[in-house]
C-alpha positions as semicolon CSV with decimal commas, in nm:
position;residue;x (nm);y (nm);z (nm)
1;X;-4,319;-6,786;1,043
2;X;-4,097;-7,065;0,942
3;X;-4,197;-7,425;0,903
4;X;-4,002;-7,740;0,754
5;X;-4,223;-8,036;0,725
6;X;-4,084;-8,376;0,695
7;X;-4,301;-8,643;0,605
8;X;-4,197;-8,931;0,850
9;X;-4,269;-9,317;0,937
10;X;-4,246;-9,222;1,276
11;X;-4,048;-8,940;1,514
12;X;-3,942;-8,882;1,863
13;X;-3,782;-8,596;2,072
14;X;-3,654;-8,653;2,378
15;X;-3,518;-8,419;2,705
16;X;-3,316;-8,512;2,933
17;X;-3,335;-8,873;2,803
18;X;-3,705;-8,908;2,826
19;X;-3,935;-8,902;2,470
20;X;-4,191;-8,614;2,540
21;X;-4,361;-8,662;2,193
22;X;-4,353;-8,949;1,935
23;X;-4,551;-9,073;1,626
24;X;-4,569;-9,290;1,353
25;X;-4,590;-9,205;1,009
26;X;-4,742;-8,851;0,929
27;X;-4,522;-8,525;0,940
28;X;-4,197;-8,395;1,164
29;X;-4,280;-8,007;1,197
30;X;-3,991;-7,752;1,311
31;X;-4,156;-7,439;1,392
32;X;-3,959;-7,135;1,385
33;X;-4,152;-6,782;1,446
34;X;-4,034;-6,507;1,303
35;X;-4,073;-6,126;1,485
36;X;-4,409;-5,967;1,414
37;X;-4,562;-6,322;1,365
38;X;-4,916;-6,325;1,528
39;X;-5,202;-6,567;1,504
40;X;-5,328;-6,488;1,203
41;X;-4,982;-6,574;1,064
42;X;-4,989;-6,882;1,226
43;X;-5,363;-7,029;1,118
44;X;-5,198;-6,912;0,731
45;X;-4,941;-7,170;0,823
46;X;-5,141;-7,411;0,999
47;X;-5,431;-7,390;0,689
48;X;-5,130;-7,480;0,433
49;X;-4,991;-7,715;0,668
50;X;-5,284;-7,942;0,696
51;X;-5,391;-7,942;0,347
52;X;-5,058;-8,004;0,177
53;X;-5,097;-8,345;-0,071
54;X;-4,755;-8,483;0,002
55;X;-4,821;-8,878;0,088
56;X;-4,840;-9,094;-0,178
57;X;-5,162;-9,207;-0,293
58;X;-5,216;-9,635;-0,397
59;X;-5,068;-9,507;-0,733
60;X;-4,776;-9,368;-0,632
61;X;-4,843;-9,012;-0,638
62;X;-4,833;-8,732;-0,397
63;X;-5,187;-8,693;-0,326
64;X;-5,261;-8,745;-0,014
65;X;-5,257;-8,500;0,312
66;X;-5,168;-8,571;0,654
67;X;-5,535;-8,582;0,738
68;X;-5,636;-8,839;0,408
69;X;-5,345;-9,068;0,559
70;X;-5,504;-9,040;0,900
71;X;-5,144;-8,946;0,993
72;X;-4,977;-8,756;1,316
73;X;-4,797;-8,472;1,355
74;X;-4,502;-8,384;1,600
75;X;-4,448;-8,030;1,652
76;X;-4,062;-7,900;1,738
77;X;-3,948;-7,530;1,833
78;X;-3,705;-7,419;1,642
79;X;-3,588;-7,058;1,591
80;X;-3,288;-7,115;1,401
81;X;-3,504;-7,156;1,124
82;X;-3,411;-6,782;1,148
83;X;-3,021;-6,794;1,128
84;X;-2,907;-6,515;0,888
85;X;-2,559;-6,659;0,777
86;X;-2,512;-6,356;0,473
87;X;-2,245;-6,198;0,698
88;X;-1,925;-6,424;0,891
89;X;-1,942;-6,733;1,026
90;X;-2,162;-6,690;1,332
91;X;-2,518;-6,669;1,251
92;X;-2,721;-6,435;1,337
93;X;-3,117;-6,450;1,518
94;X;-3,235;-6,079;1,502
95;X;-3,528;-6,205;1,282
96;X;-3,665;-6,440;1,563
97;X;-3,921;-6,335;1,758
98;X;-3,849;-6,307;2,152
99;X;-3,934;-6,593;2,350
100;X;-4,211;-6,498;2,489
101;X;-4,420;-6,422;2,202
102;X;-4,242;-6,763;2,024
103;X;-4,330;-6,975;2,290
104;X;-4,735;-6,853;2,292
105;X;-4,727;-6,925;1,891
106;X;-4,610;-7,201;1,948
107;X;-4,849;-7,286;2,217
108;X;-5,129;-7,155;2,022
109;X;-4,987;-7,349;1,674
110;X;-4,982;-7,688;1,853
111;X;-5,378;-7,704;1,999
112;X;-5,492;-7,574;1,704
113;X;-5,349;-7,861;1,478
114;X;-5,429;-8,060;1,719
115;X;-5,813;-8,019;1,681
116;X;-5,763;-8,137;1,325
117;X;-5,497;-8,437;1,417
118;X;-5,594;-8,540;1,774
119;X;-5,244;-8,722;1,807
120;X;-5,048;-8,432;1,776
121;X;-4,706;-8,462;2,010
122;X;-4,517;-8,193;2,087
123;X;-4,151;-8,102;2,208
124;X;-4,069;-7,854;2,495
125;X;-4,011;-7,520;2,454
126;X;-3,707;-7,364;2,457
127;X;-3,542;-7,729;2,580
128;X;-3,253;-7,883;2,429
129;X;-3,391;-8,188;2,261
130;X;-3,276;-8,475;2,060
131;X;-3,509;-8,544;1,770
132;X;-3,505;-8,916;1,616
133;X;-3,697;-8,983;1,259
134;X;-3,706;-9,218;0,973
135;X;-3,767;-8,997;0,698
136;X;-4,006;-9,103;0,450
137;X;-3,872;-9,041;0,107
138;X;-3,724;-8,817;0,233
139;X;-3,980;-8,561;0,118
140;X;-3,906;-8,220;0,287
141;X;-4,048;-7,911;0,279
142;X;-3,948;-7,552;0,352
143;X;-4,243;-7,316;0,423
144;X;-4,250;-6,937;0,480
145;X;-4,526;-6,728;0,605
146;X;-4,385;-6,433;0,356
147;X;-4,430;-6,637;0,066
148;X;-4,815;-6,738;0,118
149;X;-5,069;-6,521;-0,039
């Protein structure tokens, strides 16, 4: 399981025109789930998530978590986190999970942040959305289910 985290002043997605999810500051989260990904996987993920100290504390410092900035979180599918570009041009997906199991992770990854960070937004599914953000640093982070311990 793939997630990039962007801490954010505030984030939309829209479909078809119409925002499905916004927030103000607190993190942008593109979800991509890898093939053999289950729930364990994703409460790893969702632990790290949720405890990372990357807001800046009165000093200046990245101390702070999502939950110490009483911050939201907008949650966005997004297999390509899964593009394998070693060979050609045209990327390749084999890694993702199929879109069934993808979808229920990502289900599943959404309500349980949210009983952490009640305004937790979401995108839809498999839709082809537009995602707005002011970035907030920028300060982005790339995090890997295969690299947590």
């Amino acid at each position: 399981m793939r997630f990039l985290i962007q801490t954010v002043t505030e984030a939309a997605v829209r479909v078809d025109g119409n925002i499905v999810g916004s927030i103000d500051k607190g993190f942008l989260v593109f979800v991509g789930v890898g093939a053999g990904d289950t729930r364990e996987t994703a409460d790893k993920m969702i632990r790290k998530l949720l405890a990372m100290r990357i807001f800046k504390d009165p000093d200046g410092k990245t101390n702070l978590s999502v939950r110490d900035v009483d911050g939201d979180v907008l949650v966005v599918s997004q297999f390509t986190l899964y593009a394998d570009c070693r060979r050609g041009n045209r990327p390749s997906f084999t890694d993702a999970s199929d879109p069934g199991t993808a979808e229920g992770l990502y289900e599943y990854i959404i309500s349980e942040i949210r009983r952490e960070i009640p305004r937790t937004e979401h995108g839809i599914f498999g839709a082809d959305m537009k995602v707005s953000l002011i970035n907030d640093g920028p300060f982005t982070i790339f995090l890997d289910s295969a690299d947590l311990k």
